[in-house]
N, C-alpha and C positions, 0 to 999 in steps of 0.2 A: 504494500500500500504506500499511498504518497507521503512523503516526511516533510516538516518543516526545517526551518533553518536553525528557530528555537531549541529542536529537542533533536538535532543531527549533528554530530560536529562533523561530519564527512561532506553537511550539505552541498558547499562552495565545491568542491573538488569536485564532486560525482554529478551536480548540474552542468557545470563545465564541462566534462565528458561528456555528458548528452548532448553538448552542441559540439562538441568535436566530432564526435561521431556522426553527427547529422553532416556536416561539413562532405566527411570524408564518403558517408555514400551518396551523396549528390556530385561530388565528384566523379565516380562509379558509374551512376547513373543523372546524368543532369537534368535529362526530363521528370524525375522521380519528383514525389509528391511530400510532403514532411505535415504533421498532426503535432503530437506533444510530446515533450520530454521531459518525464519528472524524474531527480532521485527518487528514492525507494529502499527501503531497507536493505541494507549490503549493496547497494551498486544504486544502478539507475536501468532506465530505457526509452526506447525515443518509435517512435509507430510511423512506417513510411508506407504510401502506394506506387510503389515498382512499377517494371514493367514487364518483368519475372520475378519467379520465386529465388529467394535465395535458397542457399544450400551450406553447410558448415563450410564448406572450404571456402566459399567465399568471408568467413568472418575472420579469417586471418588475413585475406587483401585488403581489410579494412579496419583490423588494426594496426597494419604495418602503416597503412595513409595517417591514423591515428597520430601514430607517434613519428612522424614526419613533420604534421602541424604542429604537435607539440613544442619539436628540438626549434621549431622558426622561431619563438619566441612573440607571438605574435600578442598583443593587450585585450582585453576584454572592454569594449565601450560600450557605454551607456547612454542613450538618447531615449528626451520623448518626441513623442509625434503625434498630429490631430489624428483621429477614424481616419479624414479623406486624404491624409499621406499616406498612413498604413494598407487603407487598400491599394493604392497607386502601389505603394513597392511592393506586397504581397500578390498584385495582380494575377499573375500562373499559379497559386498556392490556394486552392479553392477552402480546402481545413483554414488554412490561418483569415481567408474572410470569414467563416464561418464566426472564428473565435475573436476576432474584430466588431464584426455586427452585433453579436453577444456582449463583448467589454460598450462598445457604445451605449446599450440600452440597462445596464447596471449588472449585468454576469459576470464570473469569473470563468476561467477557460474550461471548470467542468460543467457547464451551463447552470450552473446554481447562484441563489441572488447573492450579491456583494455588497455588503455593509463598509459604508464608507465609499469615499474620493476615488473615482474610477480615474484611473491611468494609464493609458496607454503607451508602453514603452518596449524598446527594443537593445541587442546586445550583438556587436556586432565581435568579429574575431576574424584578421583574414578578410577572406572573400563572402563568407558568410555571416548573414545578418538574420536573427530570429527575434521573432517576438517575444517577447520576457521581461517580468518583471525582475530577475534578480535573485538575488545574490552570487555573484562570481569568483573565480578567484583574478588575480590584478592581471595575470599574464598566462599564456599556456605554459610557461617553461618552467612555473610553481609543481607541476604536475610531473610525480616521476613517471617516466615510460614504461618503467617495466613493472609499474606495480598496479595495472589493470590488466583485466580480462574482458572477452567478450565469452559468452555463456551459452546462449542459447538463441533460438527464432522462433516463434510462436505467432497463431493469429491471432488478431484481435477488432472486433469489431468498434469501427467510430462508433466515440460516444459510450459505450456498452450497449449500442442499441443494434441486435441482430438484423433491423432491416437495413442499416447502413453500411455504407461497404466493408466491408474484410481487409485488415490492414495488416501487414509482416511488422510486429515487434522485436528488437534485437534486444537483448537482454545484458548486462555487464555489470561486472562488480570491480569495486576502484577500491581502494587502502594509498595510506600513508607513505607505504614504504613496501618493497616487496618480498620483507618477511612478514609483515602483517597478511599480504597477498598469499602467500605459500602456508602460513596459520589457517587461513579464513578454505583454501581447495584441501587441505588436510582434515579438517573437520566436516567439510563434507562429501570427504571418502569415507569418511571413519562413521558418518551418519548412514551412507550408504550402508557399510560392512553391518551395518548394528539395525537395518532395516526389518521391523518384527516382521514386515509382509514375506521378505527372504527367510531369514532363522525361523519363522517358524512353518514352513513347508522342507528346508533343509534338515530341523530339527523333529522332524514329523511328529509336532504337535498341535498342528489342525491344518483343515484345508479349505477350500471354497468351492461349490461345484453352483454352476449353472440354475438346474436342474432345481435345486432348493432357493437359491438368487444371491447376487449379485451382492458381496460384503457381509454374507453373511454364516457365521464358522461353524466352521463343523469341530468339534474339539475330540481328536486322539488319543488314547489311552493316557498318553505322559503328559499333554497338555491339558485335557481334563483334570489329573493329579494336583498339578501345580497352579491350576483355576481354584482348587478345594481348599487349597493351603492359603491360597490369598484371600480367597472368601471367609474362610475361619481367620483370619488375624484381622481383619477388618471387620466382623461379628464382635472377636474380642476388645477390640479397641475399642468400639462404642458403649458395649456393657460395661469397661473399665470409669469410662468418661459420662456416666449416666443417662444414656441413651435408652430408651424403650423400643420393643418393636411394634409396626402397627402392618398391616395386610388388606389386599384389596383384588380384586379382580384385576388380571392382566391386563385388559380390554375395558377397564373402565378410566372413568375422567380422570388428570395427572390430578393429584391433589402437592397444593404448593405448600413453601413452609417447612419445617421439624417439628419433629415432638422429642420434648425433652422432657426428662424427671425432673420434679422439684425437691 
């Protein structure tokens, strides 16, 4: 989900990547389309309409373009501009009129209303200029090269609205330094290794079939076992802490709330 600059201290750095990156596949592709780019927990990502799919190997030709713009040393400027300039420069980027006609009328870029002095501003780096309000860092050369990644490609539809077109999201996580970077893909190998969906079909202590549906376990001799042993110490821990029990039909209404002894 989106972060602020408040409760991120990565904000500056991994906003900034998302406009590098947007740089660097318009370069790739110059007719291509650009939407939004927020940080985001562990990284950022930036939503483009191509003119083909990408494919992994393509996220390494455009991390290498990355750290290219980077070593230029190029500054991060900040300008505002009336709606009728923004759309003049946005003119081929039909997303950023989108998100223009929006800030005009009192929205923010996820089309929700906006409390407060609507300002329309931009950040330019280089040859690329986005809409943005901010926070950057002062220059791309702040940014070490080698301590980002690019992640993944996913779709994602404008807006979150499935009738709107189908956009290629690229995905990337940024650090400090790139032993933070080598910390942050170590842990999740190490979350991968530790995936209960793996260990426990490896460990053959339940499965999933079909046939009964979709998420839902079928538990294994030895997984059964070790189900019994967690349910009795969490039985015991609530009788310790004066817990009562109460019961109800499976298929009747939740009832909300505890019941506690007095």
């Amino acid at each position: 989900m989106p972060v602020t600059p408040n409760d991120d201290p990565y904000y500056r750095l991994r906003h900034s990547l998302a406009h590098i990156m947007a740089q660097a596949v318009l370069e790739a592709f110059p007719d291509g389309k650009v939407a939004i780019g927020p940080p985001v927990e562990n990284g950022f990502y930036y939503d483009f309409d191509l003119p083909r799919a990408l494919s992994p190997d393509d996220l390494g030709l455009i991390e290498e373009r990355m750290r290219r713009i980077i070593k230029e040393d190029h500054p991060f400027i900040y300008r505002e501009v009336s709606a009728a300039a923004a759309r003049e420069l946005f003119a081929q980027q039909p997303y950023k009129i989108e998100l223009i006609d929006g800030l005009a009328s009192g929205l923010d870029e996820y089309g929700e209303t906006h409390h407060g002095d609507t300002v329309i501003s931009t950040y330019t780096q280089d040859s690329f200029e986005d809409l943005c309000r901010g926070p950057h860092v002062e220059r791309t050369s702040q940014i070490d090269p080698a301590a980002f990644k690019l992640m993944s490609i996913a779709g994602a539809y404008w807006r979150g609205d499935e009738k709107r077109p189908q956009l290629q999201r690229i995905y990337g996580t940024a650090w400090n330094s790139k032993e933070e970077l080598d910390q942050y893909l170590w842990r999740l190998e190490e979350a991968k290794r530790r995936d209960h969906r793996v260990l426990g079909k490896e460990l053959d202590l339940f499965s999933v079939s079909d046939a009964v549906g979709p998420g839902l376990i079928l538990w294994h001799p030895k997984g059964a076992l070790i189900r019994v042993i967690a349910e009795d110490f969490s039985r015991q821990a609530h009788l310790r802490n004066g817990y009562e029990w109460v019961s109800r039909p499976i298929l009747g209404a939740p009832i909300c709330g505890k019941h506690r002894a007095t």
